[in-house]
Each structure stands twice: as structure tokens, then as C-alpha cells.
Biopython code that builds the backbone (N, CA, C, O; Angstrom):
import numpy as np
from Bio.PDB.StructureBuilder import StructureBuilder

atoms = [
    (1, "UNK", "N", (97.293, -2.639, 78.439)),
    (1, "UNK", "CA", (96.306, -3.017, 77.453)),
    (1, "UNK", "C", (95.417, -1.801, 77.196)),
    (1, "UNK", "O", (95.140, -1.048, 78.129)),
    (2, "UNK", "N", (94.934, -1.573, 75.882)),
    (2, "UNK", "CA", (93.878, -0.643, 75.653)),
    (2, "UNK", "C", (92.815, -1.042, 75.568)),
    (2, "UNK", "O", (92.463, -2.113, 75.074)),
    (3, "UNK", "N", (91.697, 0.377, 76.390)),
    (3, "UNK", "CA", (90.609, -0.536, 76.353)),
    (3, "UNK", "C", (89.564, 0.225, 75.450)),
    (3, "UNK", "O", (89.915, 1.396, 75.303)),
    (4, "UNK", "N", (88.505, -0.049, 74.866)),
    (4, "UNK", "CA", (87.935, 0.579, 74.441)),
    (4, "UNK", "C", (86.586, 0.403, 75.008)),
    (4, "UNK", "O", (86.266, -0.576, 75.681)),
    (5, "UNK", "N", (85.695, 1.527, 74.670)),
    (5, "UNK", "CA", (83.634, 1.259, 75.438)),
    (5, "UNK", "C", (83.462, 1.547, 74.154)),
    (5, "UNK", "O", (83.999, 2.352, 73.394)),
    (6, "UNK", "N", (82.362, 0.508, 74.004)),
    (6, "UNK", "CA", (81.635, 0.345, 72.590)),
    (6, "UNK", "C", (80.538, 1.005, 72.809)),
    (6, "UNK", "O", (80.051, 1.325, 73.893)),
    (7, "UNK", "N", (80.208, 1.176, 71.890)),
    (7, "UNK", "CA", (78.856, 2.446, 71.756)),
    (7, "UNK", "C", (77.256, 1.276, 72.380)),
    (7, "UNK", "O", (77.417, 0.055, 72.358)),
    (8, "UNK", "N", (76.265, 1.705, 72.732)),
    (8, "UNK", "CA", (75.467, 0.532, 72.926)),
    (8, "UNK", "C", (74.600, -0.524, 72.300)),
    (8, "UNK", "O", (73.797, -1.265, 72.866)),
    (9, "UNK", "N", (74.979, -0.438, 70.756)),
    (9, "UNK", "CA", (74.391, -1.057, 70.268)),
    (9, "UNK", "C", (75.343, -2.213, 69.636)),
    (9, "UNK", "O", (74.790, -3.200, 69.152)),
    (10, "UNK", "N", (76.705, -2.121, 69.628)),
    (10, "UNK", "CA", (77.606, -2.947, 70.132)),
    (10, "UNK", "C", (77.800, -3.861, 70.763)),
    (10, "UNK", "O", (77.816, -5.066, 70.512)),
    (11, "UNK", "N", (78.024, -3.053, 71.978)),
    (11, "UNK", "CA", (77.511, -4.064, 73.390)),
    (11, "UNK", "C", (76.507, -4.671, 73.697)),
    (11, "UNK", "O", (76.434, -5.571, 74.533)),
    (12, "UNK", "N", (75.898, -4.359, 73.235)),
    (12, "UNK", "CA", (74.318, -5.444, 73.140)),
    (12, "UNK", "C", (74.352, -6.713, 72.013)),
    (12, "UNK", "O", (73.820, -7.822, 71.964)),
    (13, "UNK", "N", (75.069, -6.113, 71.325)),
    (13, "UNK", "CA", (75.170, -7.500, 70.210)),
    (13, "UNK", "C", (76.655, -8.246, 70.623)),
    (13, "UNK", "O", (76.996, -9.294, 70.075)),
    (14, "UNK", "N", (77.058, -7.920, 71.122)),
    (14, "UNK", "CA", (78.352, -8.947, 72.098)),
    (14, "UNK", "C", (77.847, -9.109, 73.350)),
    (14, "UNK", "O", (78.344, -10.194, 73.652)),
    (15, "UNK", "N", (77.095, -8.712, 74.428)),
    (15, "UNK", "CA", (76.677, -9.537, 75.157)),
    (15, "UNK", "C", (76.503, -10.767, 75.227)),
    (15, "UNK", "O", (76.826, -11.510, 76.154)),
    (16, "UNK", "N", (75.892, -11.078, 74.072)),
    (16, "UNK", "CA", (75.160, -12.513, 73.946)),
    (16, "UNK", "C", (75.984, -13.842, 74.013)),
    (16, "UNK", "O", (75.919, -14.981, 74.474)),
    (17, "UNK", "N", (76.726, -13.096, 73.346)),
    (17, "UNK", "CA", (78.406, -14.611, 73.017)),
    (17, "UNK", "C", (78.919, -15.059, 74.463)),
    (17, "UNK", "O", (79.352, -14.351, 75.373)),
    (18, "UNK", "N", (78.707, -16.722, 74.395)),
    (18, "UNK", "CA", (79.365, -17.774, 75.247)),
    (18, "UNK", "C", (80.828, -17.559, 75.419)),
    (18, "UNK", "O", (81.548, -17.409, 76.406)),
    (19, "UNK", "N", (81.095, -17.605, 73.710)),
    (19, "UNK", "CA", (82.537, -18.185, 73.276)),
    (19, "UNK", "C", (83.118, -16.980, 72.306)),
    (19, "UNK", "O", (82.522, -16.046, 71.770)),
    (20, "UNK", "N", (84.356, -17.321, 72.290)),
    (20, "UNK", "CA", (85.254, -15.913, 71.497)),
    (20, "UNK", "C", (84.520, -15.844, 69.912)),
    (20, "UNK", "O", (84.049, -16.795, 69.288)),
    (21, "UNK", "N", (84.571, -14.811, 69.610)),
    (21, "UNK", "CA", (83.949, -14.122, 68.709)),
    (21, "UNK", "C", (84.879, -13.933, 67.181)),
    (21, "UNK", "O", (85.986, -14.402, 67.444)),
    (22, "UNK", "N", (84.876, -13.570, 66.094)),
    (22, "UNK", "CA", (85.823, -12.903, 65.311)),
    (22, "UNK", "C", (84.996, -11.724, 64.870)),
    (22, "UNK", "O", (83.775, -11.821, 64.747)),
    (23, "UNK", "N", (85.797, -10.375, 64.580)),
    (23, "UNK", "CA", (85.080, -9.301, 64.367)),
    (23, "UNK", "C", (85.815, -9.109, 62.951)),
    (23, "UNK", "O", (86.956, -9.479, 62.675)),
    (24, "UNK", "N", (84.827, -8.393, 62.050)),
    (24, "UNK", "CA", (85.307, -8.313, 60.717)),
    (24, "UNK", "C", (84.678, -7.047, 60.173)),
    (24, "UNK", "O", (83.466, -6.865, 60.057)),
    (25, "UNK", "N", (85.644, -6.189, 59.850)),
    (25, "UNK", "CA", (85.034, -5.019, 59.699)),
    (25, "UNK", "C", (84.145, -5.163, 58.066)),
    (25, "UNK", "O", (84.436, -6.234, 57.532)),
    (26, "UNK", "N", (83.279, -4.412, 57.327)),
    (26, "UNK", "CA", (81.886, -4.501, 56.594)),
    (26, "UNK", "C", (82.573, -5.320, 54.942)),
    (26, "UNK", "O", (81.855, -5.811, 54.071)),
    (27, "UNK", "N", (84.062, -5.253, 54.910)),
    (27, "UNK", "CA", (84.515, -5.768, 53.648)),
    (27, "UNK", "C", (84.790, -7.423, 54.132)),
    (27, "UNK", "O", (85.149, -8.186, 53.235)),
    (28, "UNK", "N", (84.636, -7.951, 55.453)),
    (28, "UNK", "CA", (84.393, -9.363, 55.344)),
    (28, "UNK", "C", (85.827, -9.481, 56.440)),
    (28, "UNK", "O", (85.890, -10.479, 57.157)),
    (29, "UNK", "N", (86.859, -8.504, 56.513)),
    (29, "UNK", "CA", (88.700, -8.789, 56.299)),
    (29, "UNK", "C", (88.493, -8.516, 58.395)),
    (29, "UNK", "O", (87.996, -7.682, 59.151)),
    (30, "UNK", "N", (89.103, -9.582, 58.474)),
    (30, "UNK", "CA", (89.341, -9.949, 59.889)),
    (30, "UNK", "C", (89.869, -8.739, 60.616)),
    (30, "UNK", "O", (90.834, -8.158, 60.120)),
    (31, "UNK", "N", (89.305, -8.269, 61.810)),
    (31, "UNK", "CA", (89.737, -7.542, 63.011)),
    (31, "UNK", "C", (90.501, -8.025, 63.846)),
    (31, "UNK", "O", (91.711, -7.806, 63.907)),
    (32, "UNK", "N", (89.620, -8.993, 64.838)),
    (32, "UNK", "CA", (90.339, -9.418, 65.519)),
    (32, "UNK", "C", (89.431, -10.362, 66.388)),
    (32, "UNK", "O", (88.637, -11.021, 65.716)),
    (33, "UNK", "N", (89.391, -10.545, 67.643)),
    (33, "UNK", "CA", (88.890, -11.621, 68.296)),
    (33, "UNK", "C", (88.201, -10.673, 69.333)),
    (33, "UNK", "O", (88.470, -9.505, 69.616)),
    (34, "UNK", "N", (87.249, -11.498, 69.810)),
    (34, "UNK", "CA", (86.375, -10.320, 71.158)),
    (34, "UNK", "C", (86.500, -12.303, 71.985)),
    (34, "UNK", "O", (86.493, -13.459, 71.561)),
    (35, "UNK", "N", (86.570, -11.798, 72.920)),
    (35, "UNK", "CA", (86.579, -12.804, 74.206)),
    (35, "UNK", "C", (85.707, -12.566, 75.525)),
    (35, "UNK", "O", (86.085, -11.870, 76.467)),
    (36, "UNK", "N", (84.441, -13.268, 75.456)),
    (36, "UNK", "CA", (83.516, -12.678, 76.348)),
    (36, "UNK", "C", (84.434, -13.172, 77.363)),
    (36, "UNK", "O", (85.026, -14.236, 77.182)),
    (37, "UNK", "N", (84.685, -12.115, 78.972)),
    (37, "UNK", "CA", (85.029, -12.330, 79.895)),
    (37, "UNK", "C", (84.735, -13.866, 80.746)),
    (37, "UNK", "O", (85.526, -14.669, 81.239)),
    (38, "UNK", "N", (83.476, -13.855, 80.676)),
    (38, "UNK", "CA", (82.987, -15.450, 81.404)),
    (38, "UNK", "C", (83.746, -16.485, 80.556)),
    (38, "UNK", "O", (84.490, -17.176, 81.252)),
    (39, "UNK", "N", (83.766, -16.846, 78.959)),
    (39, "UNK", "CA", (84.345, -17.376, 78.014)),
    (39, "UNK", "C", (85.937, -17.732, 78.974)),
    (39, "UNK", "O", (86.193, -18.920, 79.169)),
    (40, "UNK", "N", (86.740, -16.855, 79.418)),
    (40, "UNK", "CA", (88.630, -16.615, 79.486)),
    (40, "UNK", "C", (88.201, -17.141, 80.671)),
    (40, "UNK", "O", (88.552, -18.313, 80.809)),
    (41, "UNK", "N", (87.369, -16.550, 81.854)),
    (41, "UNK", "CA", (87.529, -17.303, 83.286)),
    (41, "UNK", "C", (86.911, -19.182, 83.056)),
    (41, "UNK", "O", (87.234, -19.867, 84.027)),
    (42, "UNK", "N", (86.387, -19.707, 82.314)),
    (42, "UNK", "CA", (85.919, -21.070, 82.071)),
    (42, "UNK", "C", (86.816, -21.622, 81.992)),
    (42, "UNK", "O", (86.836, -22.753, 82.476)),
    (43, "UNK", "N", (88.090, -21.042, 81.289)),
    (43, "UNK", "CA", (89.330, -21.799, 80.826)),
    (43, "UNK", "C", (90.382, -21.886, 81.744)),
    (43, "UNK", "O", (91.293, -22.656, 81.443)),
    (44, "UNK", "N", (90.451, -21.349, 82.660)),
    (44, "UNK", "CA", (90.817, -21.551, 83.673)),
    (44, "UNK", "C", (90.597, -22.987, 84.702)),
    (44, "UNK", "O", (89.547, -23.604, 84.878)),
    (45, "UNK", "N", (92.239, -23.327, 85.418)),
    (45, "UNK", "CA", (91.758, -24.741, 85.752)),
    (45, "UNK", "C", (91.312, -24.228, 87.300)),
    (45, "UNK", "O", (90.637, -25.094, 87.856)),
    (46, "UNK", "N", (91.593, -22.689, 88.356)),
    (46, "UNK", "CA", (91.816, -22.711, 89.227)),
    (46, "UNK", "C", (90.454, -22.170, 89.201)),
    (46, "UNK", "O", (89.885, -21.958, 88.130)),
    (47, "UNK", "N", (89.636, -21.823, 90.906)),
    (47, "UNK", "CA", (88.317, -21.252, 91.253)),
    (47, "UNK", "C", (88.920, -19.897, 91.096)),
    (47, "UNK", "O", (90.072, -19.615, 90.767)),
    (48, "UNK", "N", (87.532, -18.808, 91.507)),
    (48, "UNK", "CA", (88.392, -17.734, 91.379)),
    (48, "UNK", "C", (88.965, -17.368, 93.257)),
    (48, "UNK", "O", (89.819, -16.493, 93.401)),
    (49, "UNK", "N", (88.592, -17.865, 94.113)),
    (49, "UNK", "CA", (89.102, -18.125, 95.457)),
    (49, "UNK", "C", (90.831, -18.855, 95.294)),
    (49, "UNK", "O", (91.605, -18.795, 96.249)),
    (50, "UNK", "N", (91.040, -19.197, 94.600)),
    (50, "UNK", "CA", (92.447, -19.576, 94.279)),
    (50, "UNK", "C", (93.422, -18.632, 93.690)),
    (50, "UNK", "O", (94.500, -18.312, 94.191)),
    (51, "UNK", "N", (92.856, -18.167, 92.416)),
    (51, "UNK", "CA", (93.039, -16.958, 91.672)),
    (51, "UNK", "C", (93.490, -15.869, 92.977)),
    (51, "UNK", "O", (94.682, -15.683, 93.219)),
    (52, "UNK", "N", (92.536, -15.268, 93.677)),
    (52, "UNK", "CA", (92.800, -14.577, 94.721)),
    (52, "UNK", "C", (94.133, -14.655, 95.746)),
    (52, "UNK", "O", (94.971, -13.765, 95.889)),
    (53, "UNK", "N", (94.105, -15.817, 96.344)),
    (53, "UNK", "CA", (95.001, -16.299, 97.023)),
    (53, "UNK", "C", (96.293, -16.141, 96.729)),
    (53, "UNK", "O", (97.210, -15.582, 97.330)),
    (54, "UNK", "N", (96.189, -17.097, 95.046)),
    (54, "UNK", "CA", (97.610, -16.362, 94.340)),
    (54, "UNK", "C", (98.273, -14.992, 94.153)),
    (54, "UNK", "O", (99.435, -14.615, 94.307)),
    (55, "UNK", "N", (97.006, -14.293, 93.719)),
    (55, "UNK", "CA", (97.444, -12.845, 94.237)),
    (55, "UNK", "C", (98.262, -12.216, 95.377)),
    (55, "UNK", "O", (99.197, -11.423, 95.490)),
    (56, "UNK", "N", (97.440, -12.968, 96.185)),
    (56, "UNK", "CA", (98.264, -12.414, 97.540)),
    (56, "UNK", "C", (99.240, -12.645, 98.274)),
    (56, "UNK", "O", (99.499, -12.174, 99.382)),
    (57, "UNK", "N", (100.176, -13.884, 97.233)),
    (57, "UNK", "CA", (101.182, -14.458, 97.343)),
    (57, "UNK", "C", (102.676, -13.541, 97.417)),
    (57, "UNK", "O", (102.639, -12.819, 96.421)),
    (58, "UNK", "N", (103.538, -13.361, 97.927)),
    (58, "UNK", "CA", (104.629, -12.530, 98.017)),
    (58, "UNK", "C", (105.911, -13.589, 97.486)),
    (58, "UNK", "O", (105.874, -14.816, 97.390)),
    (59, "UNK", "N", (107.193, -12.522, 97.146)),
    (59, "UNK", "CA", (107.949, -13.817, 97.283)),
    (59, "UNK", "C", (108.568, -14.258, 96.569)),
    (59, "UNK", "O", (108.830, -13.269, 95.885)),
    (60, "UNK", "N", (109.375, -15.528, 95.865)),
    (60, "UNK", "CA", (109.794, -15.863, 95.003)),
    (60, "UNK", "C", (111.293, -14.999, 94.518)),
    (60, "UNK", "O", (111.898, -14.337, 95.360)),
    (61, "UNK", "N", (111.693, -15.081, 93.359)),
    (61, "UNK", "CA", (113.155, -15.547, 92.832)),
    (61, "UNK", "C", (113.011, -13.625, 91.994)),
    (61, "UNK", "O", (112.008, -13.004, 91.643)),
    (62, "UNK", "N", (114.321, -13.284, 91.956)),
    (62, "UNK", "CA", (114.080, -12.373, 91.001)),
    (62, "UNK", "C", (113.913, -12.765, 89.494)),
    (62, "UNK", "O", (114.310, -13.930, 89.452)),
    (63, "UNK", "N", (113.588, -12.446, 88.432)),
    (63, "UNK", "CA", (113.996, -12.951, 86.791)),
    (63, "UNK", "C", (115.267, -13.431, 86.592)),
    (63, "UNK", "O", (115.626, -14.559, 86.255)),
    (64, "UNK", "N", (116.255, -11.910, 86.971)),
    (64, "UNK", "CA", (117.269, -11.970, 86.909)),
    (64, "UNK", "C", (117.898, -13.269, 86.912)),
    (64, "UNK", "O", (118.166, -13.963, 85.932)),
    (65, "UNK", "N", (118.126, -13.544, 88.282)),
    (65, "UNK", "CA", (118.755, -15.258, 88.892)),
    (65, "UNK", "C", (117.704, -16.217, 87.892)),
    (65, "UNK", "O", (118.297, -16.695, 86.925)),
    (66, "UNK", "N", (116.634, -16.470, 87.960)),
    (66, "UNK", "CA", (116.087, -17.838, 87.060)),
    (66, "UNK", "C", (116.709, -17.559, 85.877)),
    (66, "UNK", "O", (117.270, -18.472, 85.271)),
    (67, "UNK", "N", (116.698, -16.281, 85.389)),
    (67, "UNK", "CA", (117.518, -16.258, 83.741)),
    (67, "UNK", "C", (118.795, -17.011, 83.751)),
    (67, "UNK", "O", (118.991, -17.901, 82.923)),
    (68, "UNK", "N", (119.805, -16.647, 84.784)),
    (68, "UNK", "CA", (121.335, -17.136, 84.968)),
    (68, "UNK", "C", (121.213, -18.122, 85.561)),
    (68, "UNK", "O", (122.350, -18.359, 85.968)),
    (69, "UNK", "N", (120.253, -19.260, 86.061)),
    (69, "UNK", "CA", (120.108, -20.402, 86.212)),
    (69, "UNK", "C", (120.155, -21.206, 85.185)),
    (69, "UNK", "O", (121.032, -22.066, 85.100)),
    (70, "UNK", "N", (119.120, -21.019, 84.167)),
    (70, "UNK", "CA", (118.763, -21.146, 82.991)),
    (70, "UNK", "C", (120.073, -21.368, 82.415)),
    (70, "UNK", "O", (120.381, -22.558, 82.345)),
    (71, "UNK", "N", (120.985, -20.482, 81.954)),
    (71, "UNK", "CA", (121.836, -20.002, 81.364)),
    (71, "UNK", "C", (122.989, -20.927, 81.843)),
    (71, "UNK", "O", (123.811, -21.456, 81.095)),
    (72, "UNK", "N", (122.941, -21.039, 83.077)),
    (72, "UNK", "CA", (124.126, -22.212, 83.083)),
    (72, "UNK", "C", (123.767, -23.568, 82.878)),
    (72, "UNK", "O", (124.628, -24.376, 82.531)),
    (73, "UNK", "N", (122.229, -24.007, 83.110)),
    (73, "UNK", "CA", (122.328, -25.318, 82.319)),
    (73, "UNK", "C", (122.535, -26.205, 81.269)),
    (73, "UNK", "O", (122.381, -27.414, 81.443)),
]
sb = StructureBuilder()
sb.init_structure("model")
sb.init_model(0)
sb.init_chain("A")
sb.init_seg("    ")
for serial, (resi, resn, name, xyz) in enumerate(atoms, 1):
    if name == "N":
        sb.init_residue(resn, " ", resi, " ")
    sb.init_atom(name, np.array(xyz, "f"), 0.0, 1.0, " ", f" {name:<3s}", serial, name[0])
structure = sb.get_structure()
């Protein structure tokens, strides 16, 4: 993902937002979406102590095999 740092007078006027944003550059014509961080973790059903945990999970199937599982059903 790319990231960009907004200059500070930017970031001060997106601070404020709860909820996802639309950005529109000065002719009105859609950019794109800004997603305050707190906003994406709310939507989440797990804590972030779960989140973690999962992380540290090892393990599981290669792609490969679930693809050719898939594939023969």
C-alpha cells in the first residue's frame, strides 16, 4: 500500500472525522475515500487482544491444496 503524510493543515482537518470521509479535489469530481483508522477498527467483530493472538497463529493449509480441493468439488 502507498502511503502518503499530508501536509498539516490537512491533517488537522481529517482528524476530526468519526466515519469515512469522501475527498474531492476543488472541481467537486471524487478522489477517493479517507477512513479514519478508529472508524476500520469499530468494524471489526474481534478485540484487538484477539486480533493479536491471530497474528501469532502459525499453520494451516498451503493455497495451493485449498485451490485443488476447491477444484475437485
Amino acid at each position: 500500500m502507498t502511503r502518503i503524510v499530508f501536509e498539516p493543515e490537512i491533517e488537522s482537518r481529517l482528524s476530526g472525522f468519526q466515519e469515512a470521509v469522501e475527498v474531492c479535489d476543488r472541481e467537486g469530481r471524487l478522489i477517493g475515500y479517507f477512513h479514519p483508522a478508529r472508524s476500520l477498527r469499530d468494524l471489526s467483530p474481534l478485540s484487538d487482544d484477539e486480533v493479536e493472538k491471530l497474528r501469532g497463529q502459525t499453520g494451516g493449509r498451503p493455497l495451493k491444496d485449498i485451490l485443488e480441493d476447491l477444484q475437485a468439488s
